[in-house]
Legacy VTK file of the C-alpha trace (Angstrom):
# vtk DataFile Version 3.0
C-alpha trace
ASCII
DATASET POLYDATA
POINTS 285 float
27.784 29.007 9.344
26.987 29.493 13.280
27.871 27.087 15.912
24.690 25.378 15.900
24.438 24.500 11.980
28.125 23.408 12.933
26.606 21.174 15.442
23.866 20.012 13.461
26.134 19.273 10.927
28.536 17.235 12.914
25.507 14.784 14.490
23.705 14.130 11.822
23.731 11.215 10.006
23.422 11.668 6.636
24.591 14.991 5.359
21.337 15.877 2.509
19.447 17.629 5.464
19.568 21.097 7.006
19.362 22.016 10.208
16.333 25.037 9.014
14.491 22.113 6.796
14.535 19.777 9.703
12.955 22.036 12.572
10.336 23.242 9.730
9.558 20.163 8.761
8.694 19.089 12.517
7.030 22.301 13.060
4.706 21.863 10.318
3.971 18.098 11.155
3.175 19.855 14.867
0.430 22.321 13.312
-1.040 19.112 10.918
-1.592 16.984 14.289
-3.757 19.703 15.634
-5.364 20.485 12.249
-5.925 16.255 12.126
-7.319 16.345 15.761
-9.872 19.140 15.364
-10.961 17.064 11.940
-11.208 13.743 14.188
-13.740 15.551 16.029
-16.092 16.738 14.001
-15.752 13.047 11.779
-17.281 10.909 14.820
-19.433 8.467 13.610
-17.700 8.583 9.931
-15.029 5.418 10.198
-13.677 6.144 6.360
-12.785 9.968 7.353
-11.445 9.189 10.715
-9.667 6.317 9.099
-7.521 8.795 6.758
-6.767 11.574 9.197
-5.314 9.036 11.521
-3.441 7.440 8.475
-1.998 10.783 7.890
-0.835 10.942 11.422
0.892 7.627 11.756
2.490 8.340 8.343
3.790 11.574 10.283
4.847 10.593 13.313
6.931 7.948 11.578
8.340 10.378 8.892
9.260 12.488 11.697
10.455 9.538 13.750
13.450 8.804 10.552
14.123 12.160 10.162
14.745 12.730 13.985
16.775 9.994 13.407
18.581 11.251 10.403
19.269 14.418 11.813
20.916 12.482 14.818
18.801 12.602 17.764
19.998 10.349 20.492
18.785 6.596 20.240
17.689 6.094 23.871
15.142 9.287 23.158
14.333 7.391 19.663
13.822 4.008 21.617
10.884 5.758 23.854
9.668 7.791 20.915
8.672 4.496 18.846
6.024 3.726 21.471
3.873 6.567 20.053
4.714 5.609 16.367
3.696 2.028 16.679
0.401 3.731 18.735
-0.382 5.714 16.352
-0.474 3.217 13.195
-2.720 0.842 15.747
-5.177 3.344 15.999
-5.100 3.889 12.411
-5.565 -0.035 11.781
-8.073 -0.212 14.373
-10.207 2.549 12.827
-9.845 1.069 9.296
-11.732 -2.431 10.527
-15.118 -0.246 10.921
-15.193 1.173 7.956
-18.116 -0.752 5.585
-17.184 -3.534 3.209
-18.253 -1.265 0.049
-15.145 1.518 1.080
-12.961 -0.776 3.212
-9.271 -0.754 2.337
-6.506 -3.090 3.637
-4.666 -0.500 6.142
-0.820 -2.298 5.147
-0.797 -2.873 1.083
2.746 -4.085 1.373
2.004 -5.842 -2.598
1.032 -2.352 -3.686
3.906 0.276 -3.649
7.054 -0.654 -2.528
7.303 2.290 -0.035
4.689 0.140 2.337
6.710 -2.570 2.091
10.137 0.097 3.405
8.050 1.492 5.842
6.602 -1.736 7.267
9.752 -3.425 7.555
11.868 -0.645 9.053
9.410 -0.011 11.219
9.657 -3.500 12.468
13.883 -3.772 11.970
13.540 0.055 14.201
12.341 -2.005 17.083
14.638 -4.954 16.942
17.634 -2.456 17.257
16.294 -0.307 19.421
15.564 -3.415 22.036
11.432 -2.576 21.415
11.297 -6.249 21.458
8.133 -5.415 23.345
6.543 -3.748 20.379
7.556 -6.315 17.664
4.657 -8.648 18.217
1.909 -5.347 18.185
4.004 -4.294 14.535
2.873 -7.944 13.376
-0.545 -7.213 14.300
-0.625 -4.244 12.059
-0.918 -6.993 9.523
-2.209 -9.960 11.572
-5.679 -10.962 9.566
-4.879 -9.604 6.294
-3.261 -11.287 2.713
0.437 -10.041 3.641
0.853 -12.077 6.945
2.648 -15.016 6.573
3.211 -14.215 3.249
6.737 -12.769 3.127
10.245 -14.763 3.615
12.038 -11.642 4.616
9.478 -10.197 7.059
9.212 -13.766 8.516
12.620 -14.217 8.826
12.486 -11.077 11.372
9.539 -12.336 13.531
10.836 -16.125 13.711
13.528 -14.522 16.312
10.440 -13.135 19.102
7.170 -15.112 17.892
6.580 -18.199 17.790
5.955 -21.361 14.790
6.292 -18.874 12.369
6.278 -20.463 9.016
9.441 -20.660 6.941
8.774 -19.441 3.399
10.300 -19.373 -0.300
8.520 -16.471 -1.401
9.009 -12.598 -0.954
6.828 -9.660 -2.186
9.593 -7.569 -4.020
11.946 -9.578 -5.853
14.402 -6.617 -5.881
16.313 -6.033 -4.084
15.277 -8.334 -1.174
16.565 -11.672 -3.106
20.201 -10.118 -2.336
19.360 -9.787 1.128
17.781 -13.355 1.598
20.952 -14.052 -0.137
22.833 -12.945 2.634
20.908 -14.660 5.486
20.702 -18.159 3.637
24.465 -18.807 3.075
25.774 -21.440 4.590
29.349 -20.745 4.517
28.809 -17.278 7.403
32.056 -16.108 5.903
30.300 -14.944 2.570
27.299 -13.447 5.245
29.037 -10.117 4.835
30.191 -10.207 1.098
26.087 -10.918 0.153
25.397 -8.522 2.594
27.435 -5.722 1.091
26.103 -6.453 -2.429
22.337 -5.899 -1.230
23.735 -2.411 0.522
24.929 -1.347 -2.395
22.009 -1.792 -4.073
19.124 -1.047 -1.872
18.846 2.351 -3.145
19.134 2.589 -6.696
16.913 -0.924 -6.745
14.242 1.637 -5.578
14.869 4.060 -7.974
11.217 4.286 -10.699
9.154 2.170 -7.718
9.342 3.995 -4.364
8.053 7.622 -4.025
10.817 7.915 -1.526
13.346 8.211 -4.175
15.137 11.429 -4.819
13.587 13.146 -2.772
16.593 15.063 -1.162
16.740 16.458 -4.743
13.545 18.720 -3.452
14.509 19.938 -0.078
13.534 23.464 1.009
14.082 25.485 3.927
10.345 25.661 4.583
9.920 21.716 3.702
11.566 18.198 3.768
9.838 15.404 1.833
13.252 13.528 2.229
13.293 11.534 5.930
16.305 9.703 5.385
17.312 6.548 3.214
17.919 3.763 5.680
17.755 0.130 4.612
17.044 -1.114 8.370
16.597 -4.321 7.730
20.448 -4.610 7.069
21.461 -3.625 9.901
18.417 -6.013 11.701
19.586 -8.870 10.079
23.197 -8.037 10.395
22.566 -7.664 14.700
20.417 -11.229 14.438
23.098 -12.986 12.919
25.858 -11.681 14.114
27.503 -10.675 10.605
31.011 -8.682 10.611
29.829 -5.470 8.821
33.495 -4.447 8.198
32.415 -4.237 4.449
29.664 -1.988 4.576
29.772 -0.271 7.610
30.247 3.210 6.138
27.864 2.576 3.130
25.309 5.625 3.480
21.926 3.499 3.533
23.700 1.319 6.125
22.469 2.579 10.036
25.884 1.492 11.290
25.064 3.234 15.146
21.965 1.395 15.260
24.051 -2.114 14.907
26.160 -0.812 17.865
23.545 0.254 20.305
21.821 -3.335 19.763
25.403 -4.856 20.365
25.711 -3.091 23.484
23.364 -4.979 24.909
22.998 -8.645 26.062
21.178 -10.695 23.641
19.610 -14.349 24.682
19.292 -15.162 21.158
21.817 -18.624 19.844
21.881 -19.106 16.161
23.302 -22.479 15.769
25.113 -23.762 12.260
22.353 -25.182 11.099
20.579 -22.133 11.277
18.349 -23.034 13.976
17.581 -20.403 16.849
17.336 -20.922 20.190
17.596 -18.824 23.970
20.511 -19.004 26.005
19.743 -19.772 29.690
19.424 -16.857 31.675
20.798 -17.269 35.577
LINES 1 286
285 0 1 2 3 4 5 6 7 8 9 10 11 12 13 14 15 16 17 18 19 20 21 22 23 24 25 26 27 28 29 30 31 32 33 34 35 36 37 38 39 40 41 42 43 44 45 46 47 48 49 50 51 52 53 54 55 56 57 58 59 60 61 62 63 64 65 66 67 68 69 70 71 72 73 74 75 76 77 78 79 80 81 82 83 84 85 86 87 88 89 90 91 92 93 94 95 96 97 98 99 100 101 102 103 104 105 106 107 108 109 110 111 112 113 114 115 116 117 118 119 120 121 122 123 124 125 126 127 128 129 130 131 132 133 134 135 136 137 138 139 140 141 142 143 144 145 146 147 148 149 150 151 152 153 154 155 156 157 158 159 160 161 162 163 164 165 166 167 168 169 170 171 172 173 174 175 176 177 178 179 180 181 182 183 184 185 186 187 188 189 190 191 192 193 194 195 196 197 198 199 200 201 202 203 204 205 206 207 208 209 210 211 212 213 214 215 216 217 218 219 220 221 222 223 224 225 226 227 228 229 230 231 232 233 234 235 236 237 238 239 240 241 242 243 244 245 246 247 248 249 250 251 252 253 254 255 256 257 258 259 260 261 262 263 264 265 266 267 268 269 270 271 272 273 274 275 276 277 278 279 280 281 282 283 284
């Protein structure tokens, strides 16, 4: 092994990827974005076909995004890079709205595989710990006008901290394994926060196993390839910075993005969740 694989080896953050698999992953995802920019070009005027080539580059950039961050890129140089991700999946959404009623498809089916659902909320838990407050209202957007807005306790739970009357809701889109995480959030005694908290850690990953695409699929690395980005169940570590919950428990579970909790600690939050539950902003002098 030479120093560099050493390297690699010793910053990333789960140990299922290579160092060769990760730089040929990004260097294929590089020659895509030109082959999808040359195709947006000659599609002008053809919303449907413009609408999937810039689905397959948000869907990129955000694969590569996780895997940057599974292979342990810094998190400042992550915090800049999301800019571009959330970007990208607005022009992708934006394109989708002029496509005809006969071919139109919603651009978030969060209902329809449960790897939406992952992406959407990580994507939105990715800019909470990353202070991208800024971006968290343009992430709700994404979805702002179609059937999955205000139609999800745990997603809701997340925006109720930066946007406004945001409705509070007894119904979720995937029953497992978000009930154990809703668990976790709703007890009242904050001394069982991290024992619930743990449980839905434990589980978050073999829950997805025979509905997410995403699963087992460090089983089919290859030095050329990596259809495995990293399993991260963000919104743990989200809801774990929001409300303050000792991860002693599951810090060092490997779904659990334990550095990600730390760099949103490091920073001053405004954010006072009372013991009632009810959130409010400390006064800033």
């Amino acid at each position: 092994m030479t120093s560099a694989e050493k390297s690699f080896n010793a910053s990333r953050r789960q140990p299922l990827i290579s160092e060769i698999s990760y730089k040929s992953t990004l260097a294929s995802f590089d020659e895509d974005y030109k082959i999808m920019q040359e195709k947006l070009l000659e599609s002008v005027g053809d919303p449907f076909e413009r609408s999937l080539d810039l689905r397959v580059i948000a869907t990129h950039r955000w694969f590569a995004f996780l895997l940057k961050y599974t292979a342990g890129v810094e998190l400042q140089t992550l915090a800049e890079e999301l800019s571009s991700v959330v970007l990208a999946y607005e022009e992708y959404s934006d394109e989708v709205e002029n496509i005809p009623q006969a071919k139109y498809f919603s651009p978030f089916p969060l209902n329809d595989v449960i790897d939406e659902y992952v992406d959407f909320l990580n994507l939105l838990s990715a800019c909470v710990l990353l202070h991208r407050e800024d971006l968290v209202p343009r992430v709700h957007n994404l979805i702002v006008g179609t059937e999955f807005d205000e139609n999800d306790a745990v997603i809701e739970e997340a925006l109720k901290f930066f946007l406004p009357n945001r409705p509070v809701l007894d119904h979720w889109t995937w029953e497992k394994p978000y009930r154990l995480l809703l668990d976790a959030i709703d007890q009242e005694n904050r001394k069982m926060q991290p024992v619930c908290m743990k449980r839905y850690v434990e589980n978050w990953y073999s829950e997805m196993k025979k509905k997410a695409h995403f699963w087992g699929k460090h089983e089919m690395i290859s030095d050329d390839f990596s259809p495995y980005s990293g399993y991260w169940a963000m919104c743990s570590a989200a809801f774990t910075y929001l409300y303050n919950i000792d991860d002693a428990l599951y810090r060092e579970e490997l779904v659990y993005p334990k550095d990600l909790v730390d760099f949103a600690r490091s920073m001053p939050v405004d954010i006072i969740i009372a013991q009632d539950g009810s959130i409010s902003k400390k006064d800033k002098k």
